[in-house]
ROLUM-241163 format. One record per residue (C-alpha): z, x, y. Coordinates in nm, 2 decimals. Layout:
      z      x      y
      Z      X      Y
...
***
This chain:
      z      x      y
  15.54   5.10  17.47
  15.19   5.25  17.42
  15.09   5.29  17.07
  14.79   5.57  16.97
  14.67   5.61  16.61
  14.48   5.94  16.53
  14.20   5.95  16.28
  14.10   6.26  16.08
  13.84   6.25  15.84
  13.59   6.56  15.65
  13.25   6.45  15.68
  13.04   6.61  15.40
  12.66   6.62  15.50
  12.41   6.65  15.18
  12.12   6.81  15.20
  11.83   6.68  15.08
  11.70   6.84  14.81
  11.33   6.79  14.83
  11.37   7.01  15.17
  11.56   7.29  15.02
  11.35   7.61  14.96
  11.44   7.76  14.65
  11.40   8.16  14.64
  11.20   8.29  14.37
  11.19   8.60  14.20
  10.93   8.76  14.42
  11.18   8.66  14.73
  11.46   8.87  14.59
  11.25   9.16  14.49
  11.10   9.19  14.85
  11.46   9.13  15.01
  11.55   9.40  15.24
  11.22   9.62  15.08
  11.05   9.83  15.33
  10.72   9.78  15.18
  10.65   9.48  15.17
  10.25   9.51  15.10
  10.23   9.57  14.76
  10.65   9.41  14.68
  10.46   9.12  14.52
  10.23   9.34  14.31
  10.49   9.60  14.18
  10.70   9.30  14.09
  10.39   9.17  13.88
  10.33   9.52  13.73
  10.72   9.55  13.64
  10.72   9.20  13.47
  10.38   9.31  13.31
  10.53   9.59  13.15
  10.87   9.45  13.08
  10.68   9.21  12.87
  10.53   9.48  12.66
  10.84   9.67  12.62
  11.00   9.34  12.50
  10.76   9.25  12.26
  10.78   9.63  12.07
  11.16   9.62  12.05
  11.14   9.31  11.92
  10.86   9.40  11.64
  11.09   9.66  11.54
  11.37   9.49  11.51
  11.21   9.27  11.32
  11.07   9.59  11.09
  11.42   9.70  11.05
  11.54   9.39  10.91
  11.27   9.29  10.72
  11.43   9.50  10.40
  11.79   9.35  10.46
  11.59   8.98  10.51
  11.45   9.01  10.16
  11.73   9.11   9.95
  11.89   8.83  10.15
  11.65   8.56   9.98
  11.64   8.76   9.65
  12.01   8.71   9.63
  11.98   8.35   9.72
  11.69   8.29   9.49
  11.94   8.41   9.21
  12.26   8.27   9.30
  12.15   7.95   9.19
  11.89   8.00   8.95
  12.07   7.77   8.70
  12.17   7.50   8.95
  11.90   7.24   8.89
  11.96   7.30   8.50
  12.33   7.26   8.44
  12.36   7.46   8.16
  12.68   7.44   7.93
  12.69   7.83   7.83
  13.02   7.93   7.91
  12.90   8.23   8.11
  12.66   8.00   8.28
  12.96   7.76   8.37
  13.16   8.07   8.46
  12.93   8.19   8.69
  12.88   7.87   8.84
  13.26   7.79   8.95
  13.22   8.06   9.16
  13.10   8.05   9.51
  12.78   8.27   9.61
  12.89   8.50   9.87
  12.69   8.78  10.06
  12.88   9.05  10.26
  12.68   9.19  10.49
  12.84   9.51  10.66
  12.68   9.50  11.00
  12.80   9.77  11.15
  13.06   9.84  11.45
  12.79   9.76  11.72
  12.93   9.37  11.78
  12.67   9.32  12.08
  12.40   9.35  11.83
  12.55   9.14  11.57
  12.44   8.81  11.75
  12.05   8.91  11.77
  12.09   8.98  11.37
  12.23   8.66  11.28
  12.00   8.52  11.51
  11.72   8.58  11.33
  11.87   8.58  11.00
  11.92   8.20  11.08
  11.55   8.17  11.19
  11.43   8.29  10.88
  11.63   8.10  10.65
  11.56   7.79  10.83
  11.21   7.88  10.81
  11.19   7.99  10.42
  11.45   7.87  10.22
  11.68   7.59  10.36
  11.70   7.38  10.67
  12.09   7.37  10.61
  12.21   7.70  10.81
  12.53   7.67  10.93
  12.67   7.95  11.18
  13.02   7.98  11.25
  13.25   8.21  11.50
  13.58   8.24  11.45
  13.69   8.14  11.80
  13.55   7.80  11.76
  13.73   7.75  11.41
  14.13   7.82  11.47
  14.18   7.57  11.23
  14.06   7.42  10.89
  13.99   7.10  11.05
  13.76   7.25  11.34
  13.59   7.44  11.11
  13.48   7.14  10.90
  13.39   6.94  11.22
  13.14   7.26  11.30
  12.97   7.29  10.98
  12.88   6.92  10.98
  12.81   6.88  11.33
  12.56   7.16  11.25
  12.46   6.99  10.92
  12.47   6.60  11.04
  12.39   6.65  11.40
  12.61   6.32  11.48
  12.98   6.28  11.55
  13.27   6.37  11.29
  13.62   6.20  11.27
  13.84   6.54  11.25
  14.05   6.39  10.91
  14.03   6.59  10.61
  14.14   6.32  10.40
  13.88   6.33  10.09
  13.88   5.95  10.00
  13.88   5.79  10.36
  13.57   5.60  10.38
  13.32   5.62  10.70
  13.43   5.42  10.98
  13.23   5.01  10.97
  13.34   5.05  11.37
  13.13   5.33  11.42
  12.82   5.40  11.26
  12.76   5.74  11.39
  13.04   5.93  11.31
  13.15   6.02  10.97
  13.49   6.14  10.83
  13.57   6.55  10.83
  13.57   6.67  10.48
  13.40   6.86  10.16
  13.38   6.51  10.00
  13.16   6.39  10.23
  12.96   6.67  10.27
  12.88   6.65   9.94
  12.82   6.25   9.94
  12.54   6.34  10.27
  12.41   6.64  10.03
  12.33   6.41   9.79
  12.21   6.16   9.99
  11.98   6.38  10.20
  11.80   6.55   9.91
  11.75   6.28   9.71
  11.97   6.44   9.42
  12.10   6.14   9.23
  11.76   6.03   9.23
  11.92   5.66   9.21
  11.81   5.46   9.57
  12.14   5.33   9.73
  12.15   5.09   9.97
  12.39   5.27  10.22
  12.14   5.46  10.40
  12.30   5.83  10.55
  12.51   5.77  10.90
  12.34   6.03  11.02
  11.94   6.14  11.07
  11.77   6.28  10.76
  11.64   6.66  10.76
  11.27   6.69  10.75
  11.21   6.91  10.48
  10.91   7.18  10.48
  10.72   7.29  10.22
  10.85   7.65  10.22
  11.18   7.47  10.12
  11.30   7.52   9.78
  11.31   7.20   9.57
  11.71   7.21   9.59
  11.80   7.39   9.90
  12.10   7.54   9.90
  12.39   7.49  10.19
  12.41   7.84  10.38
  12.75   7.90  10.55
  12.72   8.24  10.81
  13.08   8.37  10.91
  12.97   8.59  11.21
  13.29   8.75  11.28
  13.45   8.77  10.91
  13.75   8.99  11.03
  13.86   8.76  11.33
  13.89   8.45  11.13
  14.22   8.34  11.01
  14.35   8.41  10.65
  14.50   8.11  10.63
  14.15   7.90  10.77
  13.91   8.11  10.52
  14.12   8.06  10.17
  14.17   7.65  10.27
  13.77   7.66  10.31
  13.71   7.87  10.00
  13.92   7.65   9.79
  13.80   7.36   9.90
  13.47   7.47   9.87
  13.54   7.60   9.48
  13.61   7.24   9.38
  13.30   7.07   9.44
  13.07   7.42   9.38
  12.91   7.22   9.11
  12.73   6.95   9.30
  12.58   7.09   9.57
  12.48   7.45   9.61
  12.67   7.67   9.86
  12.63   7.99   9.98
  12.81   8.19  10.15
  12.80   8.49  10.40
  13.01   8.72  10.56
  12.92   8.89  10.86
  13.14   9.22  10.87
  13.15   9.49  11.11
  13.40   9.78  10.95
  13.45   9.79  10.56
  13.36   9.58  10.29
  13.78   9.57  10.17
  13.86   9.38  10.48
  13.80   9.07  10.22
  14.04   9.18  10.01
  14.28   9.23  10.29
  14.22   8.90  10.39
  14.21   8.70  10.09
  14.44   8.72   9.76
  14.33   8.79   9.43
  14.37   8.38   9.36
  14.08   8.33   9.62
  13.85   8.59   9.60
  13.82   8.58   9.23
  13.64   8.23   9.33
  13.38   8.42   9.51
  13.09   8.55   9.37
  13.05   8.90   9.62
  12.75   9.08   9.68
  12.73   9.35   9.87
  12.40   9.44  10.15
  12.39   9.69  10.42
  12.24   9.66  10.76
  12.03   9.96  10.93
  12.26  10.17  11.10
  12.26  10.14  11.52
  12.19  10.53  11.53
  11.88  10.46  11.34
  11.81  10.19  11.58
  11.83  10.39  11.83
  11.63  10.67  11.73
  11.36  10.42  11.64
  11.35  10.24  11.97
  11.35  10.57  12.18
  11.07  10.70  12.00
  10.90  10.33  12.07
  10.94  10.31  12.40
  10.98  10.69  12.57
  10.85  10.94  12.30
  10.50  10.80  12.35
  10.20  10.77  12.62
  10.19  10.42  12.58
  10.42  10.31  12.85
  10.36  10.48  13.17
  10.72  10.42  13.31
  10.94  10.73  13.19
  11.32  10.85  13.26
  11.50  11.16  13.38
  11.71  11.36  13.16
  12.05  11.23  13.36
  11.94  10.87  13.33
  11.85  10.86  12.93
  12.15  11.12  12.91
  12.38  10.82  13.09
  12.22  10.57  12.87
  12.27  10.76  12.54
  12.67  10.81  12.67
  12.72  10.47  12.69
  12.58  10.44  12.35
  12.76  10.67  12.19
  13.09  10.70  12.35
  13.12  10.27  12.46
  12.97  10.03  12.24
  12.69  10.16  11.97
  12.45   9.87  12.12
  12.09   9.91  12.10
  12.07   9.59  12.29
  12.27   9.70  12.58
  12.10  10.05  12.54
  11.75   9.86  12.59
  11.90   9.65  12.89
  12.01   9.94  13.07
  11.66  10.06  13.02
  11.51   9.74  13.18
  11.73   9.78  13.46
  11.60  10.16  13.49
  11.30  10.00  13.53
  11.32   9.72  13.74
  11.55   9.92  13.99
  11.24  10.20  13.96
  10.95   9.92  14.11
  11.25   9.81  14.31
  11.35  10.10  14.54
  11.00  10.34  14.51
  10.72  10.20  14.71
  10.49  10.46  14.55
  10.59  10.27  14.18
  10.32  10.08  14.24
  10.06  10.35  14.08
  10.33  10.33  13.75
  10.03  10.17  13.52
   9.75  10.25  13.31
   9.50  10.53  13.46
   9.19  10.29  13.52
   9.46  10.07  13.70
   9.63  10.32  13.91
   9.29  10.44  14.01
   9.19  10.13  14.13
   9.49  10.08  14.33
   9.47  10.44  14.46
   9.18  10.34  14.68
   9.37  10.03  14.81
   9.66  10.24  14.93
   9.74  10.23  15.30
   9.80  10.51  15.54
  10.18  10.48  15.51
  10.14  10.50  15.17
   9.96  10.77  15.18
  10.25  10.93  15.44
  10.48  10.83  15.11
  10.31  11.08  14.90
  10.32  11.32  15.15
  10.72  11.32  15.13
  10.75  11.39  14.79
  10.87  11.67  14.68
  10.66  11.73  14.41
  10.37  11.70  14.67
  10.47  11.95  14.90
  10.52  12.21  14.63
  10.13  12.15  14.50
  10.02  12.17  14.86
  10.22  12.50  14.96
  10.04  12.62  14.62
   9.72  12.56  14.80
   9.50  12.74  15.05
   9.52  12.71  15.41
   9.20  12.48  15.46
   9.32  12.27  15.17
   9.64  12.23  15.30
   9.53  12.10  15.57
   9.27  11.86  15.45
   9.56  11.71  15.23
   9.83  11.67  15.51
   9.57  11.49  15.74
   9.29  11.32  15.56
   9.35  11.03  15.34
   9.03  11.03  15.20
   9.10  11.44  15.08
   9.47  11.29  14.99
   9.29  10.96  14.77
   9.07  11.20  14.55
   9.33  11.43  14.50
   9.53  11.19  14.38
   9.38  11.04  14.11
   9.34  11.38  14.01
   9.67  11.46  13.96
   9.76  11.09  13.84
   9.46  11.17  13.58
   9.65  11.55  13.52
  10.00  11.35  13.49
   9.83  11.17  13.18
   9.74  11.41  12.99
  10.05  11.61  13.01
  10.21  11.29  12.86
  10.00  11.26  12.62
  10.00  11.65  12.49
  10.41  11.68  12.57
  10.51  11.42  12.28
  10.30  11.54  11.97
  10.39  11.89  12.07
  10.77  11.81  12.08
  10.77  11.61  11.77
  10.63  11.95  11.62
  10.88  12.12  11.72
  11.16  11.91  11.62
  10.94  11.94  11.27
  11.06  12.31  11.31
  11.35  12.27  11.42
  11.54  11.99  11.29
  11.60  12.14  10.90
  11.74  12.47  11.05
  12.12  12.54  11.02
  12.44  12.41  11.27
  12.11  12.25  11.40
  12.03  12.48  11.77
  11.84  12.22  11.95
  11.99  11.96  11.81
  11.92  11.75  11.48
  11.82  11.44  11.65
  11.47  11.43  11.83
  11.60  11.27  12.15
  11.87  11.59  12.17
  11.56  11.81  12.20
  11.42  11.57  12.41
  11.67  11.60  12.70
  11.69  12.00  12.62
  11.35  11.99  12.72
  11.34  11.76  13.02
  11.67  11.93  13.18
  11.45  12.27  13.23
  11.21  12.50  13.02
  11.36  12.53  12.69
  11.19  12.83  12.62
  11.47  12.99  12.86
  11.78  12.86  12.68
  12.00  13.11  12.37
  11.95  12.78  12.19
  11.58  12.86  12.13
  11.57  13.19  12.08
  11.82  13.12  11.82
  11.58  12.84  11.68
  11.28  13.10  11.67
  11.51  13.34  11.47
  11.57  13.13  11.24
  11.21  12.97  11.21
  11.09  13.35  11.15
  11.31  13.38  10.81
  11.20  12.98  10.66
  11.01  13.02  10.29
  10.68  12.97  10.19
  10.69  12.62  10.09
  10.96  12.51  10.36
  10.69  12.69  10.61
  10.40  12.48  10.45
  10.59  12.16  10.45
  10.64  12.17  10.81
  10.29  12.29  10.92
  10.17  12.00  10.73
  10.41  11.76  10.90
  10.26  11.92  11.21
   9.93  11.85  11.08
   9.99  11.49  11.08
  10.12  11.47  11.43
   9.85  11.61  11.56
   9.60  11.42  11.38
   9.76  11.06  11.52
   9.75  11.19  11.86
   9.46  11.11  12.06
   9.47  11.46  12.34
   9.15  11.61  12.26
   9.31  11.95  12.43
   9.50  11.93  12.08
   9.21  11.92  11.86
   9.21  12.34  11.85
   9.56  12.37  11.79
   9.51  12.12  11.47
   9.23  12.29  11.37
   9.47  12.65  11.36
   9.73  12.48  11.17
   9.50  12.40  10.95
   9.37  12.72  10.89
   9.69  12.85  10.90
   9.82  12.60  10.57
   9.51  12.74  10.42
   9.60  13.07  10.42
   9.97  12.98  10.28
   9.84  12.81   9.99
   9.59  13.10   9.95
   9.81  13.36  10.00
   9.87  13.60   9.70
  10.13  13.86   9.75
  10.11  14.23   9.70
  10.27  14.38   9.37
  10.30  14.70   9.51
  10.64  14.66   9.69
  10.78  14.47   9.33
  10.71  14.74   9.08
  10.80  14.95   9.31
  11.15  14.79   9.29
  11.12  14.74   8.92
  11.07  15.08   8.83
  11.38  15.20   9.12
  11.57  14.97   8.93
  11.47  15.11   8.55
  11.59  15.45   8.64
  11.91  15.29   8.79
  11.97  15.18   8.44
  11.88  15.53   8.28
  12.18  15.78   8.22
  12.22  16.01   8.49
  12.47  16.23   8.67
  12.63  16.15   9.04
  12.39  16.37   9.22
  12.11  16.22   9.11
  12.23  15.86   9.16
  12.36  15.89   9.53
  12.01  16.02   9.62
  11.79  15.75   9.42
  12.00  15.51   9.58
  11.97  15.68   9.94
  11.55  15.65   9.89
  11.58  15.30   9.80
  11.79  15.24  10.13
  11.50  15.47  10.34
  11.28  15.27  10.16
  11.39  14.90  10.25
  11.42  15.06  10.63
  11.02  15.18  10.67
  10.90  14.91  10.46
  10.60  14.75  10.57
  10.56  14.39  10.64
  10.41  14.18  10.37
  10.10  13.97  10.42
  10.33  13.66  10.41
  10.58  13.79  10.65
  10.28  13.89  10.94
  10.12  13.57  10.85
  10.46  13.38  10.94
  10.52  13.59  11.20
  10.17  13.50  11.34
  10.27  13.14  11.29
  10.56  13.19  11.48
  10.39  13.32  11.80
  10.14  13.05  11.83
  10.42  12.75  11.79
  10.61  12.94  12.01
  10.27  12.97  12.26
  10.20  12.59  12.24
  10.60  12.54  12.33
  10.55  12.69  12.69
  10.20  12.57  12.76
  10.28  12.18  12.73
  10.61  12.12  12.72
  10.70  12.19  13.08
  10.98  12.00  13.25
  10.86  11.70  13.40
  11.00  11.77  13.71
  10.75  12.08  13.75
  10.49  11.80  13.75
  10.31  11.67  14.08
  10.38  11.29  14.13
  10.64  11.28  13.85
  10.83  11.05  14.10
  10.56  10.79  14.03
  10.63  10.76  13.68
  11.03  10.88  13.65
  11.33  10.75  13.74
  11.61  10.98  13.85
  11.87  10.75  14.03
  12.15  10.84  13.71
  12.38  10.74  14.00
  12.27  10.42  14.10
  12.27  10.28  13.68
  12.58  10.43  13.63
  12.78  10.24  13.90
  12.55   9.92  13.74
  12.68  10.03  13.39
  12.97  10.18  13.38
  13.29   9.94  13.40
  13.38   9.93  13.73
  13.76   9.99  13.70
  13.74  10.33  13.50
  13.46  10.39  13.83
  13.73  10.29  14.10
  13.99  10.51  13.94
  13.73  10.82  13.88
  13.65  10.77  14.22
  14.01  10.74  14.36
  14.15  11.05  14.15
  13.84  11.25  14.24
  13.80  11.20  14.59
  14.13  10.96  14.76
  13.96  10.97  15.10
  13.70  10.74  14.97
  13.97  10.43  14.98
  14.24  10.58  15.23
  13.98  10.67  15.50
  14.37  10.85  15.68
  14.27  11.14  15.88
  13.98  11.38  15.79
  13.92  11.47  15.41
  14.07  11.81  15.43
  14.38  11.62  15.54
  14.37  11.33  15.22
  14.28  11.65  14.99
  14.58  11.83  15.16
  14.81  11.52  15.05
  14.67  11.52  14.69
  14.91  11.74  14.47
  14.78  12.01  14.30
  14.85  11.91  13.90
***
């Protein structure tokens, strides 16, 4: 009897890890790139200018919120004002049952709600308190998990989930202490010193270190991110328990809401919320944001890097019909960009002029072949004579010059196109049901789509701009005034020097009497006593009267006004698509984000009800449309 035994084993080889080559950002960028010349220096150039972007969206959120930030504090600074004291007025021992509490309605954008507590916790750690406790109603379903958080946050050491008030802390374990308000207050007390009696039982836990910005008695801050998703039954065992022991340490409380201020009374009865001391603060809304951080980052010559009307149009969808999120408004703008210096060889001239220069004269010849191709190229050489033509399709050295020309041309039409369209919006902005839009980044994509001197929505605009007042007229040529006067284009230094003249005149301007005593004295013989025949005909002059008038010195003078807006409108506010090289500095590929973007279900069915051959791949496509019933 032979006997055989079989062994079968999985052998698992580990690499070593000082041999394995990590990719790095640069490896992925120049992944499957064509050009891989300048992959490394585009990638430095996008990082570069990412930084800068970064840093200006930041600054203004910070801006916005400075206002909220400060009422904030203000409201802290008050809230226990009498704490230290311990006066024994009864409104003063009223007001100090009750539990400071600050409802801050943040708006329906939730993505942004994060970056705004984020830095609400910085600067209250900062200013006032280093006890900042933030809380998210997923990690608290319970009363007992939400006391853990707040003093993990608080302690920074281990907590025995018991909320049991007169357990003592465990002699087995020295770094954990029992879960509840009891203790919280004994390591309040302890912490700050507030007995001022020295006990022997030092704190289980490590001490706060204490800065001199800190208030003397800092108070405990509580942040409810998500006020609507907690519990009812989680927030009124916390407010009640917090109510009892109000009086020896100082709490504060804030609610971060995103739809109404009432959702607190819909969540807690009258029994809890008269323990709460409310206050009521408003966040900037996200439409502001948004105008803010447009105007920032695309309204302006600053950044070289620009977008198409499809692409900001996409981007301002998604904001508006999806999730109101600046934040994911300025992500989708950073993947504009880094999909721009990703795909477009030539992206490496996107930077300042003296740069792009530089690098102009570095440019290879199949670089140089890549500016052939464009299409805005080809149009600027078919505009060109036959010698030139030829010059530019065959010498580079022809092709380098002429290129930092039109690089040089490219920015200063940036930098006359935005002070010229923020005067028009000054124009255009007050006028009724709004033509062209009452925000700026409406007339914005009007005019990037195509000329808007050619759409009914301008001429309408005009209309309406030739029938404003004299003050509403003055108003906005001196809001015009001060556009131009920030903007550095000295091609703009004779248009501000009309304006000015024209405000001049306005404020000069004395109107002709003739036409009004004329009226007066139409209107005296009105009120005479006279027969039928001589009324119809006094009153058939006055109507041939009104029809010949002449044109006051106000109305030619607006009129005048008028024409030269409308002159500066078609002289620098040309589509950018009508400018050479525009492919440099724009990025078109609305496509390409929105399949990034967009949620890729709602895509896969768009796709499948628009076009079924794309996933049945049966027969030809006049077949598979043949299939698809006609609805």
């Amino acid at each position: 009897m032979s006997t055989c035994s079989v062994s079968k084993g999985c052998f698992v080889f580990k690499p070593n890890s000082n041999k394995r080559k990590r990719s790095s950002a640069a490896d992925y960028f120049s992944k499957g790139n064509d050009d891989l010349d300048n992959s490394e220096l585009r990638l430095d150039t996008c990082l570069l200018l990412w930084k800068q972007i970064k840093y200006e969206t930041e600054q203004l959120q910070e801006d916005l919120n400075k206002n909220l930030f400060d009422n904030l504090i203000r409201f802290l600074r008050q809230s226990h004002l009498n704490f230290k004291e311990k006066k024994t007025e009864w409104a003063c021992r009223m007001k100090s049952s009750e539990i400071p509490t600050a409802a801050v309605v943040l708006g329906v954008n939730v993505t942004d709600h994060e970056l705004t507590i984020k830095s609400l916790s910085g600067v209250l750690q900062d200013d006032v308190t280093p006890f900042v406790v933030s809380l998210k109603s997923k990690e608290c379903p319970g009363i007992k998990q939400l006391l853990q958080k707040v003093m993990i946050q608080l302690m920074g050491c281990d907590v025995d989930v018991d909320s049991s008030d007169e357990e003592e802390y465990p002699k087995t374990s020295p770094r954990r202490v029992c879960c509840s308000v009891a203790s919280l207050t004994n390591w309040y007390r302890n912490v700050t010193k507030y007995d001022l009696q020295k006990t022997d039982t030092e704190s289980p836990c490590k001490k706060r270190t204490f800065s001199s910005r800190h208030w003397e008695t800092p108070p405990v801050i509580i942040i409810f991110k998500d006020m609507e998703s907690f519990t009812t039954k989680v927030l009124q065992d916390f407010i009640i328990m917090s109510s009892h022991c109000i009086r020896e340490f100082p709490l504060v409380l804030i609610f971060g809401i995103a739809t109404s201020p009432m959702v607190i009374h819909k969540l807690l009865p009258h029994s809890v919320s008269s323990s709460l001391c409310i206050e009521l603060f408003q966040c900037h809304s996200s439409k502001e944001h948004l105008t803010k951080v447009i105007d920032k980052l695309l309204l302006t010559s600053q950044f070289p890097f620009k977008i198409s009307e499809k692409v900001l149009q996409v981007l301002i969808n998604i904001f508006l019909y999806h999730d109101f999120s600046v934040h994911n408004f300025v992500k989708g703008f950073q993947l504009s960009l880094l999909e721009h210096f990703y795909s477009h060889p030539l992206s490496v001239l996107c930077c300042e002029l003296q740069e792009s220069e530089k690098r102009v004269k570095l440019l290879s010849h199949s670089q140089f072949e890549n500016i052939r191709r464009l299409p805005s190229f080809r149009r600027f050489v078919e505009s060109q004579v036959a010698e030139k033509q030829a010059a530019l399709l065959t010498d580079d050295e022809c092709l380098k010059e002429t290129t930092q020309t039109l690089l040089k041309d490219l920015c200063s039409y940036h930098e006359n196109y935005f002070p010229i369209l923020r005067c028009l919006h000054a124009f255009t902005s007050s006028l009724p049901k709004y033509p062209l839009g009452k925000q700026i980044r409406e007339l914005y994509c009007a005019c990037l789509e195509k000329r808007v001197w050619e759409r009914d929505e301008y001429e309408s605009a005009i209309q309406l701009v030739r029938m404003l007042a004299k003050d509403e007229l003055v108003a906005i040529l001196e809001k015009c005034v001060e556009i131009l006067i920030s903007s550095s284009a000295k091609c703009l230094r004779k248009p501000l020097e009309k304006l000015e003249e024209y405000v001049d005149l306005l404020r000069n301007l004395e109107e002709a009497s003739d036409d009004q005593k004329k009226s007066i004295s139409s209107l005296e013989e009105l009120q005479k006593k006279t027969d039928l025949y001589h009324l119809q005909k006094t009153l058939l002059e006055m109507k041939e009267s009104r029809r010949t008038k002449k044109l006051t010195k106000f109305e030619m003078l607006r009129f005048e006004i008028v024409e030269f807006i409308d002159g500066l409108v078609r002289n620098y506010l040309a589509p950018a698509e009508m400018q050479t090289l525009h492919e440099v500095m724009y990025f078109s590929a609305a496509n390409t984000l929105r399949e990034h973007l967009n949620a890729t279900p709602r895509a896969a069915l768009h796709t499948a009800l628009n076009n079924p051959y794309f996933y049945l791949k049966v027969g030809n496509k006049s077949e598979t449309i043949g299939l698809w019933p006609h609805l």
